[in-house]
N, C-alpha and C positions, 0 to 999 in steps of 0.2 A: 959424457961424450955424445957426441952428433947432434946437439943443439946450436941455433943458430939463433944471431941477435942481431936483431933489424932495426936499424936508429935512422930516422927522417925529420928534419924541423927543429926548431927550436927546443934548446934544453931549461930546465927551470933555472941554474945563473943567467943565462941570455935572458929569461922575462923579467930576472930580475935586476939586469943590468938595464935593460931597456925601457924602464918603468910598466911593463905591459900587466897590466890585474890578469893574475890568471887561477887555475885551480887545476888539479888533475883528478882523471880516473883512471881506476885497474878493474879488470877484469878477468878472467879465466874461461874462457870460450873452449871448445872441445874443434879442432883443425876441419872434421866431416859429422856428418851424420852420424850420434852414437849409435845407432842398430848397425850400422854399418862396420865389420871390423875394421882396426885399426886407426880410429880417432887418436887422437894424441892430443892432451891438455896443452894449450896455449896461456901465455900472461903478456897480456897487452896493458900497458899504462899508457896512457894519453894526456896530452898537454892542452887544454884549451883556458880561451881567453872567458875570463869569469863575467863578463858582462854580454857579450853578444854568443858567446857557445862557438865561436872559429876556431876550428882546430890547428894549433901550434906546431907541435910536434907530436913525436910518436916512438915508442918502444915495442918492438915485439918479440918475444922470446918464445921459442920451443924446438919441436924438432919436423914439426908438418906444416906449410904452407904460409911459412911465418916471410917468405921473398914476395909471394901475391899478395897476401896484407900490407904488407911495408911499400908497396908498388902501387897499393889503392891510396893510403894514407898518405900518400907522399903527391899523390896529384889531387885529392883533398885538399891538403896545404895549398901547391900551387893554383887552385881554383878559388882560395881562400872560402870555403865549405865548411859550415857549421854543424850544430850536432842532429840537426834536422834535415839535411842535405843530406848526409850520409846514413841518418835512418830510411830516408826514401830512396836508397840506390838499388836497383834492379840488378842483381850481379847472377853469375854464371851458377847454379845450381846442378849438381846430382851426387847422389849418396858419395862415391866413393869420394868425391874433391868439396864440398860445402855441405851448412845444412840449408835448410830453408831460410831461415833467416842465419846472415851470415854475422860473421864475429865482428864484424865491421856495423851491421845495421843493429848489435846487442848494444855497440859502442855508444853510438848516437843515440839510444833510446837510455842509457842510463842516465845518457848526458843531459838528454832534452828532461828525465824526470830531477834532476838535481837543480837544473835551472828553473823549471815550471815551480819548483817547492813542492814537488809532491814526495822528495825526500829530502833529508839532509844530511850529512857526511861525518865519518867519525876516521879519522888516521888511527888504523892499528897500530900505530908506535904512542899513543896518546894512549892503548888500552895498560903499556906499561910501567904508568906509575898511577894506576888507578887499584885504591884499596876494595878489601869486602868486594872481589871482583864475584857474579854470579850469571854464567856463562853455561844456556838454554843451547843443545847442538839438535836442531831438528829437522837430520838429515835420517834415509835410510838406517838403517842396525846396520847395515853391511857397509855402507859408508861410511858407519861412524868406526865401522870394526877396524878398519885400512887406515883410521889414521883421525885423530880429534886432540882438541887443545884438554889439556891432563886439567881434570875435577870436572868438565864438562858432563852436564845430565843428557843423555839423549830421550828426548822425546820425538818420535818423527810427524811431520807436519800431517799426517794423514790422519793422526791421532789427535791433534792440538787443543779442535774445539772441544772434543770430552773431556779433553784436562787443561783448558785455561784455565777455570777456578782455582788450580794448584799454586797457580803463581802469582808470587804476594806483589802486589802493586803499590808495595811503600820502597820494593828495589827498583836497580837498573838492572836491565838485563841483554847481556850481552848475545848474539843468537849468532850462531857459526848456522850456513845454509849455503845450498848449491844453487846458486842465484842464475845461473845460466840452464837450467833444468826445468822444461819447461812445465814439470810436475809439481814443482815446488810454487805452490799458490794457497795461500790462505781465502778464505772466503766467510762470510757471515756467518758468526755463530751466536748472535745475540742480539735483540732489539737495541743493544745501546748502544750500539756501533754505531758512529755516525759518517763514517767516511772509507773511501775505497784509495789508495797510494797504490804507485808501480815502484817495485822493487827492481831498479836494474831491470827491466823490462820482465820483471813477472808482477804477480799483481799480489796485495797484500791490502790488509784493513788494521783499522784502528779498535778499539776493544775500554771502553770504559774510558777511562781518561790517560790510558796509556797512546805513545804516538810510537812509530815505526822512523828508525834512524838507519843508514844505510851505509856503509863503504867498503869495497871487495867483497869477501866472504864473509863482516859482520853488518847485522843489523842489533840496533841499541834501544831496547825500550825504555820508559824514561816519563814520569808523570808529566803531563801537561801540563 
């Protein structure tokens, strides 16, 4: 109870009755400031066009500030605003009502890095007919305590580079991560890195010949 669901723009049968190429994002944005009591988890998916990044439509579900998002997004559309339009939007800022970067500019920044290539997208419903599934959760211990996908290892990302070597690089590996956290960053742990990727607008690297694959709450490692 007391959630609310905020629908703006085009639904994915309309792009695809309309021949429009499109793609979506989800995200999970937190309503304010976590330091701040009472943030509330947000799930925004978003509808944009797969070639130029215009935002289509929009869903926002939760139970905090999901009428202001659906009110930004909605004159997005009408301004027909891309996913770099809405990463540069200046919006109303302070603890108790946003954070600094708002759920709206996390949007356009995962969108701007899936168009740029500096990531590429996996459908969680594609992780379920995938065998030999080996599923890395490298969030907090106390995030993973509240709730992780069952055979999941927790290693948290603070610990990673000491225990890359652990992880055999003839799998895939599937990575549950709190991608709107702006702690949750990997960084250089090794000459052979040759490359730096934004994750959903946090920042991640590459490692040997493994690559970073990104969508919602999974990121997919995967031989080059």
């Amino acid at each position: 109870f007391n959630y609310s669901l905020g629908i703006v723009g085009l639904s994915e049968r309309a792009c695809k009755n309309l021949d429009i190429p499109y793609k979506i994002m989800i995200i999970s944005p937190y309503s304010h400031a976590t330091y701040y009591p009472g943030a509330k988890m947000l799930t925004i998916k978003a509808i944009y066009n797969s070639k130029t990044s215009q935002i289509l439509g929009a869903y926002v579900w939760g139970k905090s500030s999901v009428d202001k998002i659906t009110d930004i997004l909605s004159v997005a559309i009408q301004n027909k605003m891309g996913a770099a339009d809405i990463s540069a939007l200046e919006l109303c800022y302070a603890p108790p009502y946003s954070s600094a970067k708002s759920p709206v500019n996390i949007l356009g920044n995962a969108i701007e890095n899936e168009m740029n290539e500096l990531v590429d997208t996996i459908a969680v419903e594609e992780l379920k007919n995938k065998e030999n599934l080996y599923i890395l959760d490298v969030r907090t211990i106390e995030e993973y305590n509240i709730s992780h996908i069952e055979g999941a290892i927790n290693i948290p990302l603070d610990e990673l580079r000491e225990n890359i070597e652990k992880l055999d690089k003839t799998r895939e590996y599937y990575i549950e991560v709190d991608l709107t956290n702006p702690n949750n960053m990997a960084d250089e742990n090794s000459k052979k890195q040759t490359a730096k990727m934004s994750i959903n607008g946090e920042v991640g690297t590459t490692t040997d010949n493994i690559k970073v694959i990104t969508n919602k709450n999974i990121i997919k490692f995967v031989d080059s």
